[in-house]
C-alpha positions as CSV (number, residue, x, y, z in Angstrom):
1,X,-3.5,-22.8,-11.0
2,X,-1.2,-20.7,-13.0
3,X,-3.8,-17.9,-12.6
4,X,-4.1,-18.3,-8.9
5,X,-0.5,-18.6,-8.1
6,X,0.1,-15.1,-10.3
7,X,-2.6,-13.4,-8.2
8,X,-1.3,-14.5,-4.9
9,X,2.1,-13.6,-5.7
10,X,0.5,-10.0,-6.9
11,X,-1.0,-9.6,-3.5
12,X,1.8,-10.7,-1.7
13,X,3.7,-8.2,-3.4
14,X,1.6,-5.6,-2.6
15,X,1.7,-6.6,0.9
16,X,5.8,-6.0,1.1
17,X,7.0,-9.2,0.0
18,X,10.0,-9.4,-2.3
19,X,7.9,-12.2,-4.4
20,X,10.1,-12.1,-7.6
21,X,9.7,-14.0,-11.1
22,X,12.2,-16.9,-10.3
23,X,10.3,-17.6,-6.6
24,X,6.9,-17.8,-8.8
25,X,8.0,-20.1,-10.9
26,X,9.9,-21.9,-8.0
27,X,6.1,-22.1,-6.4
28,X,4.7,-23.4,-10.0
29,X,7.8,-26.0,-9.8
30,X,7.0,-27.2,-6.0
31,X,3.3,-27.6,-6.9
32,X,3.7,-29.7,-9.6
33,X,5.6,-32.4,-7.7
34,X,4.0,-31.6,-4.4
35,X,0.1,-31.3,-5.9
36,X,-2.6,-28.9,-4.9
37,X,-3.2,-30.1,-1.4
38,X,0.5,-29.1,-0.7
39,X,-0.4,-25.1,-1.6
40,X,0.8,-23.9,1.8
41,X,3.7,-25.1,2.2
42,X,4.5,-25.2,-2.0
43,X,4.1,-21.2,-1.3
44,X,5.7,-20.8,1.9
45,X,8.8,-22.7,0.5
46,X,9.2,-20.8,-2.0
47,X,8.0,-17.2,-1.5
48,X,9.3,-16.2,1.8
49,X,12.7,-14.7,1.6
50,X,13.3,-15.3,5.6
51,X,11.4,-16.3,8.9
52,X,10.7,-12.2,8.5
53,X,8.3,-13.2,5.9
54,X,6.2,-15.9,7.6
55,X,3.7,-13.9,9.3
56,X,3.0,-11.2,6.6
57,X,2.6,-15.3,4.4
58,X,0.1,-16.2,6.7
59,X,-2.0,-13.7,6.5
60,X,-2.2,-12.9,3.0
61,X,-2.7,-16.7,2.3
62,X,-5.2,-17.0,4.6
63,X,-7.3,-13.9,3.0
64,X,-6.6,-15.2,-0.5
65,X,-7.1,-19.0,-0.3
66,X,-9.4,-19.4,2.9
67,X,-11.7,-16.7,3.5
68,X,-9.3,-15.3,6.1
69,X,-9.5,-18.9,8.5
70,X,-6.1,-19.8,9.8
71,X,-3.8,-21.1,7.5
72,X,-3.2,-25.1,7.2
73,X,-0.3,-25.9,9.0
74,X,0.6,-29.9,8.6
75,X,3.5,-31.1,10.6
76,X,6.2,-29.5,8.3
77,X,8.6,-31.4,6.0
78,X,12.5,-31.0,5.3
79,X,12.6,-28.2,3.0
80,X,14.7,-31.1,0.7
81,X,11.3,-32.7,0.6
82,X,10.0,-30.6,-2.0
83,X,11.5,-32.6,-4.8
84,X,10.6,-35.8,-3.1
85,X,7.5,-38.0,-3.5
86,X,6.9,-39.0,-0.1
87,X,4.1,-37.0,1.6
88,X,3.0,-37.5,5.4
89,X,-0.3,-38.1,5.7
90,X,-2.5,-34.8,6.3
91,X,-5.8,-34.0,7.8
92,X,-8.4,-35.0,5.1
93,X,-10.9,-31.6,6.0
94,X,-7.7,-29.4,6.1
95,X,-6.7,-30.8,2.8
96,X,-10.5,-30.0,1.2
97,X,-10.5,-26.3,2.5
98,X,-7.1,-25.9,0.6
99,X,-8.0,-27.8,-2.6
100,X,-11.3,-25.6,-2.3
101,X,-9.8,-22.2,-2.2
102,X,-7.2,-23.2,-4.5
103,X,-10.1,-24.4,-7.1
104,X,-11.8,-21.0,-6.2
105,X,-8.3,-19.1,-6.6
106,X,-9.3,-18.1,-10.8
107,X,-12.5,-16.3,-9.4
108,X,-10.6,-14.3,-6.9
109,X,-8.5,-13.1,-9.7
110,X,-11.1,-11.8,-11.6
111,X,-12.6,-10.9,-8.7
112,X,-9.1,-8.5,-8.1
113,X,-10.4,-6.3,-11.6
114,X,-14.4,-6.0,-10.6
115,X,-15.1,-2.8,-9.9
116,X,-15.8,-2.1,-6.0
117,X,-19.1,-0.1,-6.7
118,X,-20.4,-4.0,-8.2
119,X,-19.6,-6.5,-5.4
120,X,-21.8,-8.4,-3.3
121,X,-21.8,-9.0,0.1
122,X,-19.5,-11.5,0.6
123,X,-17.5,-10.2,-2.8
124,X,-16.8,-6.6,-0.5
125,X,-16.0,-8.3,2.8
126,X,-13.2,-10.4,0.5
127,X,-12.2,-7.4,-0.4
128,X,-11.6,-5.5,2.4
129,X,-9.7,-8.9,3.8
130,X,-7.1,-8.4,1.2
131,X,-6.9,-4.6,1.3
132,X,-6.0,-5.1,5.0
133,X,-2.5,-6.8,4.4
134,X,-1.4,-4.3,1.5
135,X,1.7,-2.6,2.8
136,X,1.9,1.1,1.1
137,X,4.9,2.3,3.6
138,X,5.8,5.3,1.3
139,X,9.9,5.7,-0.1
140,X,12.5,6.2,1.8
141,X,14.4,10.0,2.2
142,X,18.1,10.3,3.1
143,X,18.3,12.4,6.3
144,X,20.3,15.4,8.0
145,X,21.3,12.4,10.7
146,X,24.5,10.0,10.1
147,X,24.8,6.1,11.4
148,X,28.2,4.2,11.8
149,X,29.1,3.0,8.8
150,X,31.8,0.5,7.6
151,X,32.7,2.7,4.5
152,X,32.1,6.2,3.2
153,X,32.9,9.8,4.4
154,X,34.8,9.6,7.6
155,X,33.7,10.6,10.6
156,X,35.7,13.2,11.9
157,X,34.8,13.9,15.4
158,X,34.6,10.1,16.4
159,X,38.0,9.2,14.5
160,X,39.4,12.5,16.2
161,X,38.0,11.2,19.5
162,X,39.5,7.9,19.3
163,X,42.7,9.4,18.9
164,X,42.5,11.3,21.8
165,X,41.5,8.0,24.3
166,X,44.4,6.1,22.5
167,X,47.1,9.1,23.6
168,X,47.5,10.2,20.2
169,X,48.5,6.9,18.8
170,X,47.2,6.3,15.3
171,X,43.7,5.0,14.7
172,X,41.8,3.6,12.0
173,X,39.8,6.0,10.5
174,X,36.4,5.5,11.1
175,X,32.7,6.1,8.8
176,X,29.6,7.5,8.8
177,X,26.5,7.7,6.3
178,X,23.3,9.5,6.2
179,X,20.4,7.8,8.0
180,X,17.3,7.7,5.2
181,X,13.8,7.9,7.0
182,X,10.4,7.1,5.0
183,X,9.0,10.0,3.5
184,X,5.7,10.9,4.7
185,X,2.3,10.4,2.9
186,X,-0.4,12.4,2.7
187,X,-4.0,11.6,1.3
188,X,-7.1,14.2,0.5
189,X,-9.8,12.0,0.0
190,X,-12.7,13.1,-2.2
191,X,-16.1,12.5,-0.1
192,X,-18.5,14.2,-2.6
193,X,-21.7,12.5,-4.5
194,X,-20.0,11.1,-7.1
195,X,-17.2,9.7,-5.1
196,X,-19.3,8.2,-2.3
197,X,-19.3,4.9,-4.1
198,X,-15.5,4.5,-3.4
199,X,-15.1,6.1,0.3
200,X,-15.3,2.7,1.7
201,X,-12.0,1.2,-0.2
202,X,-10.6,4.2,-0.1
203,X,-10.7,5.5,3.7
204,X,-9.7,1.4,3.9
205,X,-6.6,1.9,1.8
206,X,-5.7,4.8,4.1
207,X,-6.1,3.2,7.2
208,X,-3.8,0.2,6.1
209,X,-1.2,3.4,5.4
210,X,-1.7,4.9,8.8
211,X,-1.3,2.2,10.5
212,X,1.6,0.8,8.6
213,X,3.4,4.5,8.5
214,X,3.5,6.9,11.6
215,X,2.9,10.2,10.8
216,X,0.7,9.6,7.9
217,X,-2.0,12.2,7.7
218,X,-5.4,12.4,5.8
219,X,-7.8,14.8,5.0
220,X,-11.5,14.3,3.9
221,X,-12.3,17.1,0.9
222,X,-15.7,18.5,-0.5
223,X,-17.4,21.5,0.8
224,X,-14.9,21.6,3.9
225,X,-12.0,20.7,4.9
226,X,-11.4,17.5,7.5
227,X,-8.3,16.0,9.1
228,X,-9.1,12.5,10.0
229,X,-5.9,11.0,10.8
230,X,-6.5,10.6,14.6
231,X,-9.8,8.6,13.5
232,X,-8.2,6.7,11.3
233,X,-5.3,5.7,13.6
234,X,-7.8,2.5,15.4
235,X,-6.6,-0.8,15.4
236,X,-10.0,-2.0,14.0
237,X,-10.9,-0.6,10.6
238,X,-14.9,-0.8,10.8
239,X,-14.3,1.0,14.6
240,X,-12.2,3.6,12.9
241,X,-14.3,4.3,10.0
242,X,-17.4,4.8,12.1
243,X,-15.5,7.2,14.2
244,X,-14.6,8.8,10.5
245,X,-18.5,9.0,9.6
246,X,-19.3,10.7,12.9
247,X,-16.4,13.3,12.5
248,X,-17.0,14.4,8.5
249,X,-19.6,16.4,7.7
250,X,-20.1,16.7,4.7
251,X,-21.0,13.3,2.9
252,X,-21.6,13.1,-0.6
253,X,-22.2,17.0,-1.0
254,X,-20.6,18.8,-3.7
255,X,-16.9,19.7,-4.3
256,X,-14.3,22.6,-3.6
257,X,-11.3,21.5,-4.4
258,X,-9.2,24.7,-5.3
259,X,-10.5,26.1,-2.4
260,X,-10.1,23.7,0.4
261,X,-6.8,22.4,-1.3
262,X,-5.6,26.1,-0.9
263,X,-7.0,25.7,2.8
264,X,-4.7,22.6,3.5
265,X,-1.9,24.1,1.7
266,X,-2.4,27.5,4.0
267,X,-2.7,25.8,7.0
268,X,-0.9,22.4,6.9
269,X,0.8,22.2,3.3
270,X,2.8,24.9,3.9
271,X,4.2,24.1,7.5
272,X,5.5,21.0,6.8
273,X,3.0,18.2,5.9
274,X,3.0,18.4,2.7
275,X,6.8,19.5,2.2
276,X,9.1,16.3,0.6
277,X,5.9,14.1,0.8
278,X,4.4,11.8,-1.5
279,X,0.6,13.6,-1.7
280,X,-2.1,11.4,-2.7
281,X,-5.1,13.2,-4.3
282,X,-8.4,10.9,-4.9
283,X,-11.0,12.3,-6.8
284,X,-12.8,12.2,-9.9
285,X,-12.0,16.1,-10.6
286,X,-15.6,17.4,-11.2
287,X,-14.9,20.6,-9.2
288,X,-17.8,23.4,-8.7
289,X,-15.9,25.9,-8.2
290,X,-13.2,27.9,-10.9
291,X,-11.0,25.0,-12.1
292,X,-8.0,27.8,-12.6
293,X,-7.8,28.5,-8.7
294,X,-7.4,24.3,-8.8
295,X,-4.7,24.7,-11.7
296,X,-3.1,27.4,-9.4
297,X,-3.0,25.3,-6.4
298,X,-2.2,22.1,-7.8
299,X,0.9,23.9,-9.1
300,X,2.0,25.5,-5.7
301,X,1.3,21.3,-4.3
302,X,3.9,20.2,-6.7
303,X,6.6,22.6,-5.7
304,X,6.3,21.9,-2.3
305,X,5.8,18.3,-2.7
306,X,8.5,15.3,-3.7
307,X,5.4,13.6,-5.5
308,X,1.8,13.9,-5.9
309,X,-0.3,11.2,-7.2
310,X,-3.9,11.7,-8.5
311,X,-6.4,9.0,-7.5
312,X,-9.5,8.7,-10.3
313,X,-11.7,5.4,-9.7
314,X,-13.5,6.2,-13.6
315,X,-10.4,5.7,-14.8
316,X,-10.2,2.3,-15.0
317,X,-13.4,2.2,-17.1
318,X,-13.9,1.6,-20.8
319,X,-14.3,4.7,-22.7
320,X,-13.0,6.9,-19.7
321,X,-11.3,10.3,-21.3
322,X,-10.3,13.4,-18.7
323,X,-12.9,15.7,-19.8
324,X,-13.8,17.5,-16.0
325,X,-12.5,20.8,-15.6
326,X,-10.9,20.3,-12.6
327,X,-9.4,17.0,-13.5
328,X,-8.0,19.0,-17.0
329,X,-6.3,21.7,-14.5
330,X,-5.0,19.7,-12.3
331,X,-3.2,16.7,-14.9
332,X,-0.4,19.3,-15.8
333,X,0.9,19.7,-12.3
334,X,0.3,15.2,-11.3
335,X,3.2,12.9,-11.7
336,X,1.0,9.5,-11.5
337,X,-2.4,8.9,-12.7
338,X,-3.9,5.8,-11.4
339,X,-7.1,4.6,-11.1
340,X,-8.5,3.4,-8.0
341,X,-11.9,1.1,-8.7
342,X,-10.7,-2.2,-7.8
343,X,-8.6,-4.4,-5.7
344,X,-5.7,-4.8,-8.1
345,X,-6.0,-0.9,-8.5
346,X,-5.2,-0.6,-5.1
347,X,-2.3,-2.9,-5.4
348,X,-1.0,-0.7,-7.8
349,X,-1.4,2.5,-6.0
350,X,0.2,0.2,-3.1
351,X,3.4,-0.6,-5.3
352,X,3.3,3.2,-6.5
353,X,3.5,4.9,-3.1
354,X,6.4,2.6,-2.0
355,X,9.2,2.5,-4.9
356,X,11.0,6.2,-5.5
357,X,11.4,6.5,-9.6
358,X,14.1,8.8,-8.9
């Protein structure tokens, strides 16, 4: 169980809850008087900062513990109940699912650091349940705009104009701070042979971010250049990556990447989409073209850029070394280097994309 609980909390982090050390072990704490059959609400107890958190609960319990069913809601007890013994009496089927997923709860762990390219079936549709409710909203940038604020720089033209409607009385002196707005994220996706393994969990994992984010934009990248953020934008991920699959081109052919990232950098980069974003890169760096013009232009992406992040599912794998050209050109100019072969990968890159180091 201590396994279980330590994934869930993992996932529910991912998915923008603010699941800290001292609510985990709170969780541990309720189970233990509450037992196994109590998971729900042990979790739910515990975890969720505010009725805010609830829903966001629900779902990531149900895709962790139940196979994405709807989560077991008993009549709920006074939250004082948690240290009590007394328990009303609970559906008897409802109780076996939990105690069931709960028991299963250690194989979904490991089943979080299996490499995507080596699931089954029902291993990948798992999967793609828990990559739904990760929450990569990007940082947050402070803006040219001000809010009303109770304390800071004063606001001279409201204070002034308060002054004026009071007949020149004196006025309290009122505030103003800069509004922040989320910094927008960009992904180039790497849809070349060796990637095609991992387009499925990653076209996914940018479909959660475009639907979590406006203005999120991605590009497909191997012997042309794609935008697919209009494609990406349906409610239903299968719906929206079929509409993907009819709009790229150029599946699992080979790989340009100086050129066609000089091509988004000419033609979108430098307008504006790629300026003060958090750029996410995923590819394995085996580029057929001159790994210098991929140096040059991974340099002119990180001055334009506030971060750029470097996506490579091999490295995860025992043994891995960055030995392709492209990848060695490109390292110099990366700020994070993360892997990108399996679900807790993906949480990672999740957690990455929406904390600010600076």
């Amino acid at each position: 169980m201590i396994e279980a609980v330590v994934g869930f909390a993992r996932t529910l982090r991912s998915a923008g809850l603010p699941v800290t050390t001292d609510r985990m072990l709170s969780m541990m704490s309720a189970l233990d008087q509450l037992g196994v059959e109590d998971i729900y609400w042990a979790g739910r107890l515990t975890l969720c900062a505010g009725p805010d958190d609830i829903r966001r609960f629900d779902q990531v319990f149900a895709a962790y513990f139940l196979g994405d069913r709807p989560p077991v809601r008993p009549v709920p007890r006074s939250t004082v109940a948690v240290g009590s013994a007394a328990r009303p009496a609970a559906d008897s089927a409802a109780t076996d699912d939990v105690r069931a997923g709960a028991l299963n709860a250690s194989d979904r762990e490991v089943l979080r650091h299996r490499d995507v390219t080596r699931l089954t079936l029902a291993e990948r549709d798992q999967v793609r349940r828990l990559l739904a409710v990760l929450n990569p909203v990007g940082p947050l940038r402070r803006s040219r705009r001000f809010a009303r604020a109770r304390r800071g720089p004063v606001d001279e033209h409201r204070t002034v104009r308060q002054l004026l409607r009071g007949g020149g009385e004196p006025a309290r002196l009122l505030h103003h701070r800069h509004r922040h707005r989320p910094r927008r994220l960009v992904f180039l996706l790497d849809v070349s042979g060796s990637m095609a393994p991992y387009a499925d969990a990653l076209l996914r994992f940018a479909h959660v971010a475009v639907r979590r984010r406006t203005g999120t934009e991605v590009f497909t990248i191997g012997t042309r250049l794609t935008r697919i953020s209009r494609e990406l934008r349906r409610r239903d991920a299968d719906l929206a990556l079929s509409a993907v699959a009819r709009t790229v081109p150029d599946w699992s052919g080979g790989t340009r990447l100086g050129e066609l990232l000089r091509a988004f950098l000419d033609r979108w980069g430098q307008r504006g989409t790629a300026r003060g974003a958090v750029v996410v890169v995923a590819s394995d760096g085996w580029e057929r073209g001159d790994p210098q013009v991929l140096g040059e232009q991974m340099a002119r992406l990180h001055r334009l850029a506030h971060r750029v992040v470097w996506v490579n599912p091999h490295r995860g794998k025992p043994g891995f070394a960055p030995l392709a050209a492209g990848l060695v050109a490109a390292l110099p100019h990366v700020d994070d280097f993360v892997s990108g072969h399996s679900l807790a990968a993906y949480e990672e890159l999740a957690i990455v994309l929406s904390t600010d180091p600076a």
